[in-house]
ROLO-435662 format. One line per field, with one value per residue (C-alpha): residue number from 0; residue in one letter; chain; x, y, z. Coordinates in steps of 0.25 Angstrom, whole numbers, plus 5000, padded with zeros to 4 digits. Example, Ala and Ser with C-alpha at 12.3 -4.5 7.8 and 13.67 -1.06 7.14 Angstrom:
// residues 2
seq <- 0,1
type <- A,S
mol <- A,A
east <- 5049,5055
north <- 4982,4996
up <- 5031,5029
This chain:
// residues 319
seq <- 0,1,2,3,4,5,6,7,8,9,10,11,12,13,14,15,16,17,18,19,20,21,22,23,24,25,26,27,28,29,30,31,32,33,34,35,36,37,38,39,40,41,42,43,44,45,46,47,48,49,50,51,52,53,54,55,56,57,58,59,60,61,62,63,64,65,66,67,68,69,70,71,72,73,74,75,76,77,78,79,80,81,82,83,84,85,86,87,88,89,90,91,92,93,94,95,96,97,98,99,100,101,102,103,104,105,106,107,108,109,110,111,112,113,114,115,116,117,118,119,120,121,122,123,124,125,126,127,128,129,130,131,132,133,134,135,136,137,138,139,140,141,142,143,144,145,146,147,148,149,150,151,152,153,154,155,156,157,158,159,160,161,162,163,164,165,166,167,168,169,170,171,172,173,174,175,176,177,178,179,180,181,182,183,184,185,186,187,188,189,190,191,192,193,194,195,196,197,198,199,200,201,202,203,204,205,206,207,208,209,210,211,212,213,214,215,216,217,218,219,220,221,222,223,224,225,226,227,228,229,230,231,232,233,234,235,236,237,238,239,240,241,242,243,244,245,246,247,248,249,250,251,252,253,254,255,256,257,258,259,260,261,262,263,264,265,266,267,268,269,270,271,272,273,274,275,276,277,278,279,280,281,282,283,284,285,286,287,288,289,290,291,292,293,294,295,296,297,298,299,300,301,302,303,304,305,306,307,308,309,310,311,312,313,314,315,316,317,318
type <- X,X,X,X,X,X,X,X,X,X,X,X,X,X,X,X,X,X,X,X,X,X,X,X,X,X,X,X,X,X,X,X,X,X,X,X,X,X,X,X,X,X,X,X,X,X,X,X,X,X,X,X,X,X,X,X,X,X,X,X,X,X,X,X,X,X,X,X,X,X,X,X,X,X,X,X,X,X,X,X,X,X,X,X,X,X,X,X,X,X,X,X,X,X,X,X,X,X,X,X,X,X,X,X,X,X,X,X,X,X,X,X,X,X,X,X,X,X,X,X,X,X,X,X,X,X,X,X,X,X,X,X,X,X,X,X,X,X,X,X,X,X,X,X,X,X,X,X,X,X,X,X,X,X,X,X,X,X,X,X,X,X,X,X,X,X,X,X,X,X,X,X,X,X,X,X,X,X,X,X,X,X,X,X,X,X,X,X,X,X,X,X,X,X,X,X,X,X,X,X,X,X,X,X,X,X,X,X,X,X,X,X,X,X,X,X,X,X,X,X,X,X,X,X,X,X,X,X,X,X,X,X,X,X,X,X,X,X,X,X,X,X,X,X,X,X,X,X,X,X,X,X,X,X,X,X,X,X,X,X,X,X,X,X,X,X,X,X,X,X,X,X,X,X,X,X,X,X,X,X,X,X,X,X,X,X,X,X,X,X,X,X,X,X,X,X,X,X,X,X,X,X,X,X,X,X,X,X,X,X,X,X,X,X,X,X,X,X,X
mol <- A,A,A,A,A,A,A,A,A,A,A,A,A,A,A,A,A,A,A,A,A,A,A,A,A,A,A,A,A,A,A,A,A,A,A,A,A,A,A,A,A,A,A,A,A,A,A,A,A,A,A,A,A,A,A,A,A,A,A,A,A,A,A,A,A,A,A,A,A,A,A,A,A,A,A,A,A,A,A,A,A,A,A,A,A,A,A,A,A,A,A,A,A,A,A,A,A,A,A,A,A,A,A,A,A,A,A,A,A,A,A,A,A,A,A,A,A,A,A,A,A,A,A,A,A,A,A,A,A,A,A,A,A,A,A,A,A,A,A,A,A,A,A,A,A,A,A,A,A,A,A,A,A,A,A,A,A,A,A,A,A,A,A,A,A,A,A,A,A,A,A,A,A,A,A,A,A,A,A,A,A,A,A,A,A,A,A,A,A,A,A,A,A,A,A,A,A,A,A,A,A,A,A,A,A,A,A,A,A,A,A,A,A,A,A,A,A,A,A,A,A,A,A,A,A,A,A,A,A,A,A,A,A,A,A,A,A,A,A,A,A,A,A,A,A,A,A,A,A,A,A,A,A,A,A,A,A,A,A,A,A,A,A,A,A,A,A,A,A,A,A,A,A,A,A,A,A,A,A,A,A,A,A,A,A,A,A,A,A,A,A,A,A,A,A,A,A,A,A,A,A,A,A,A,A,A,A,A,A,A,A,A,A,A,A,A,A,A,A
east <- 5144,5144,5131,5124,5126,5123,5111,5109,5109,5102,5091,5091,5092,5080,5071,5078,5071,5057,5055,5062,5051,5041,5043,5046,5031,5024,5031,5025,5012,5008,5013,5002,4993,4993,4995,4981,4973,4982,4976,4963,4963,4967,4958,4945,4938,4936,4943,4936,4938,4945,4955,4959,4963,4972,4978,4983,4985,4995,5001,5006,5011,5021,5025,5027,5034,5043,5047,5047,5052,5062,5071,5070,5073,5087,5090,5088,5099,5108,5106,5104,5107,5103,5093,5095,5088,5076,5075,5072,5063,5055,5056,5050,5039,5034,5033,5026,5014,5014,5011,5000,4994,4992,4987,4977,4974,4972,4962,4953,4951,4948,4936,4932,4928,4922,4912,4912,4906,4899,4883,4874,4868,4883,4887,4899,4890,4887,4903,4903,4898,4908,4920,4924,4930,4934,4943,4951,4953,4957,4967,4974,4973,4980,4993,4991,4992,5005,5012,5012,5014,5026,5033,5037,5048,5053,5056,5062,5069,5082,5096,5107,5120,5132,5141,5129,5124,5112,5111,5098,5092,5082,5086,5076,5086,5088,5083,5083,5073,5079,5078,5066,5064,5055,5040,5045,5044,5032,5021,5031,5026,5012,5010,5013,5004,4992,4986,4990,4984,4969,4971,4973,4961,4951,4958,4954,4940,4935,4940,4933,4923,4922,4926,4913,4905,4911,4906,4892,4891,4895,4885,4873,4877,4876,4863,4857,4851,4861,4856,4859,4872,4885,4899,4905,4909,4907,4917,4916,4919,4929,4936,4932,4942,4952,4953,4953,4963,4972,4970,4976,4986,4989,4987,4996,5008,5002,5004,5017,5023,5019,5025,5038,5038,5033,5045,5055,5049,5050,5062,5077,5081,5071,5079,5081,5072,5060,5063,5061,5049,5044,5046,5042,5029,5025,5029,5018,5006,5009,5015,5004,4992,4992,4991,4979,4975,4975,4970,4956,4956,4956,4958,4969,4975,4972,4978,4992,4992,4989,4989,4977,4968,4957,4955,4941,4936,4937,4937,4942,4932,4918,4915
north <- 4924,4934,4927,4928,4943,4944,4935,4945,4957,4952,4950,4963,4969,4961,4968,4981,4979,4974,4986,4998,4991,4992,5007,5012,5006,5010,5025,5028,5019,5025,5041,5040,5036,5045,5057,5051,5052,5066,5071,5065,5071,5085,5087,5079,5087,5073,5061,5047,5041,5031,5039,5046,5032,5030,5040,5038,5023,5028,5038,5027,5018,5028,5030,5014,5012,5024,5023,5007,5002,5014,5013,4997,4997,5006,4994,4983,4989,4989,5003,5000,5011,5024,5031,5039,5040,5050,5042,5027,5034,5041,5027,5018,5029,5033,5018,5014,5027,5022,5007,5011,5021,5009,5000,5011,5015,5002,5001,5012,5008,4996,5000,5012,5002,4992,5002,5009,4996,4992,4988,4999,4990,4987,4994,4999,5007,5019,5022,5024,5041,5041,5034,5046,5055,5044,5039,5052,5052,5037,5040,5051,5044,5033,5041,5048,5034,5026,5041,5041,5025,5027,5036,5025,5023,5038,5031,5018,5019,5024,5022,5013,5022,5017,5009,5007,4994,4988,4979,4990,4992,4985,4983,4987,4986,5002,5007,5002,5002,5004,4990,4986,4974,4964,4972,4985,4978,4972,4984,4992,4982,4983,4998,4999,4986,4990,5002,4991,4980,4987,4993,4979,4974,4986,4984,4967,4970,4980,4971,4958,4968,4972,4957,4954,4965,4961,4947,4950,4960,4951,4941,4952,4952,4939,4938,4949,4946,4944,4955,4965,4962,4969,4962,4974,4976,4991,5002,4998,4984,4985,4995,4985,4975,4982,4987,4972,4970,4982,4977,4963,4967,4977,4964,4956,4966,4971,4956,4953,4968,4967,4952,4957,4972,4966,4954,4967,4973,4962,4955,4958,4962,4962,4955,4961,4951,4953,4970,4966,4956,4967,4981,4973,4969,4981,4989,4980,4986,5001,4996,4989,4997,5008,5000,4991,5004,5011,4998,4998,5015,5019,5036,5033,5022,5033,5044,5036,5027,5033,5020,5015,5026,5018,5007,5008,5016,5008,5017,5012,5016,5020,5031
up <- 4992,4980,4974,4988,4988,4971,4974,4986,4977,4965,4975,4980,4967,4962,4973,4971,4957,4961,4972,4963,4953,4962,4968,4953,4949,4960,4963,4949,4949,4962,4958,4945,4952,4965,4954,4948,4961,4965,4953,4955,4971,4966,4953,4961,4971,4977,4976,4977,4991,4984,4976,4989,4996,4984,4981,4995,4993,4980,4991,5000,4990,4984,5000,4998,4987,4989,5003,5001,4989,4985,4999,4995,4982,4987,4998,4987,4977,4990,4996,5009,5018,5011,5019,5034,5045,5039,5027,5034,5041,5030,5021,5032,5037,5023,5020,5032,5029,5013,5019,5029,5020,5009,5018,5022,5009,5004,5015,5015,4999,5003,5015,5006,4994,5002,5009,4996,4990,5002,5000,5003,5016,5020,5034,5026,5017,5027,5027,5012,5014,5024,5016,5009,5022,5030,5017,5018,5032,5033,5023,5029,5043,5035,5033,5046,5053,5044,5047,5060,5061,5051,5063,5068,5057,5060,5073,5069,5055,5051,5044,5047,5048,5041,5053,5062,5070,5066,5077,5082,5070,5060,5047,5036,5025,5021,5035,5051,5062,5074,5083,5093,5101,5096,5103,5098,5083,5085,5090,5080,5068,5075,5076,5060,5056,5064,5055,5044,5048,5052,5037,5032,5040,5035,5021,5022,5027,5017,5007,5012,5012,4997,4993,5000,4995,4980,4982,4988,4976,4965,4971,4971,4956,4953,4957,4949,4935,4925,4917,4926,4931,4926,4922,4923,4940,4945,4949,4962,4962,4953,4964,4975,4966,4965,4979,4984,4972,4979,4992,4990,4985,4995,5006,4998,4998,5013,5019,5013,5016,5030,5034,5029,5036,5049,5048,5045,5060,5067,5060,5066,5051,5041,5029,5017,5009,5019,5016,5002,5002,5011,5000,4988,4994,5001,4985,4977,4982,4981,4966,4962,4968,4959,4945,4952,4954,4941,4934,4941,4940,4926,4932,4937,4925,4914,4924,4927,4915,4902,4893,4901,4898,4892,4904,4907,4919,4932,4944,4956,4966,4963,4974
């Protein structure tokens, strides 16, 4: 029985580890790099359309990996119960904006670039004067929609108190939901994934689209005369890459993150394994974006990382 319960919290402590990693990396990852485009938007008289969507992008990541993977990194070195009623209900609504602001963010880079790159005969290429003001009011539409959407958590979560039953309450490791019936779960877990999953489908079609347009384009260059054909790929496409790049990874970690928080809604008891599976997957994106990020943008590498100062100028966007 003792090596069951040491295996149990070796175990735990092993992912109290990996997501205390993960938060410490991509709490300060993220903070340089919204300081870079904070700078950026308050010395600028304009910022590119595309440093707007990030800097919002870096917003909602800190949101993530603070209200995410600090409240789990706590639960995993055995603190279980140490928040009240205000906080459940704070962690669980400023991790549900962070989330849908990402996946909305994600998505607006992905539909600006692709009608960015769009061919000049393309029916996409007549949006391109009008990307600019519509960028700014999507995104604030964006945190308009996952805040009101996240009230639903103001409703719902809240503390266990010490000697109470739990026999109406959904476990979710360091905070409950108070108990529905079966329907209640599931339009409850339909109202949060629908702006998700249109995000998702916009974010998956401008990308088909730009894979497309890459291809046509690299086809066009084949044909030309060797003479007049350049090895070196443009600004733009090399922004276009590593916008796909961001957006795989961001469907990777989107997929698995979603399968485990939608088995938590519906489940009696989310176990303790499938919280974990869930945090550690829903932390790699918001960790790892920022450095994808600074590596293809060499304003923002010099600004936040000093040794790389001399990387060669490779803008993220051309606008």
């Amino acid at each position: 029985m003792r090596g069951g319960t040491d295996c149990m919290d070796a175990s735990e402590l092993s992912v109290g580890v990996i997501i205390l990693f993960q938060t410490m990396i991509g709490v300060l990852a993220n903070s340089s790099l919204l300081y870079h485009y904070m700078f950026l938007y308050l010395t600028r008289d304009r910022l590119r359309s595309t440093d707007w969507i990030l800097m919002h992008l870096i917003a909602a990541n800190i949101l993530t990996v603070l209200f995410k993977g600090i409240p789990q990194t706590i639960a995993a070195f055995g603190l279980k119960d140490f928040l009240n009623d205000i906080g459940c209900k704070l962690i669980f609504s400023f991790r549900r904006i962070g989330r849908g602001v990402c996946i909305g963010s994600t998505s607006f880079l992905s539909v600006y670039q692709a009608i960015m790159i769009s061919p000049s005969d393309s029916r996409h290429s007549e949006l391109k004067l009008k990307m600019h003001k519509c960028i700014g009011y999507s995104v604030y539409l964006n945190w308009v929609i996952h805040f009101i959407i996240s009230s639903v958590n103001l409703v719902h979560m809240r503390a266990k108190y010490s000697n109470e039953s739990t026999t109406n309450l959904k476990s979710f490791i360091y905070c409950y939901a108070v108990r529905h019936d079966p329907t209640s779960d599931i339009l409850y877990a339909a109202l949060v994934s629908s702006p998700d999953i249109l995000l998702l489908g916009l974010m998956l079609y401008a990308s088909g689209f730009m894979v497309l347009t890459l291809y046509r384009h690299k086809q066009r260059m084949q044909q030309m005369p060797r003479m007049n054909v350049s090895s070196k790929s443009s600004p733009a496409s090399r922004a276009t890459k590593t916008i796909l790049l961001l957006v795989s990874i961001f469907v990777s970690c989107y997929t698995i993150s979603t399968i485990c928080q939608l088995l938590a809604t519906l489940m009696h008891n989310p176990s303790w394994s499938l919280a974990n599976v869930a945090a550690m997957s829903s932390l790699v994106f918001p960790t790892v974006c920022p450095f994808l990020l600074m590596s293809h943008d060499s304003r923002a590498s010099s600004f936040c990382l000093p040794l790389k100062r001399n990387i060669s100028p490779k803008p993220l966007a051309k606008s």
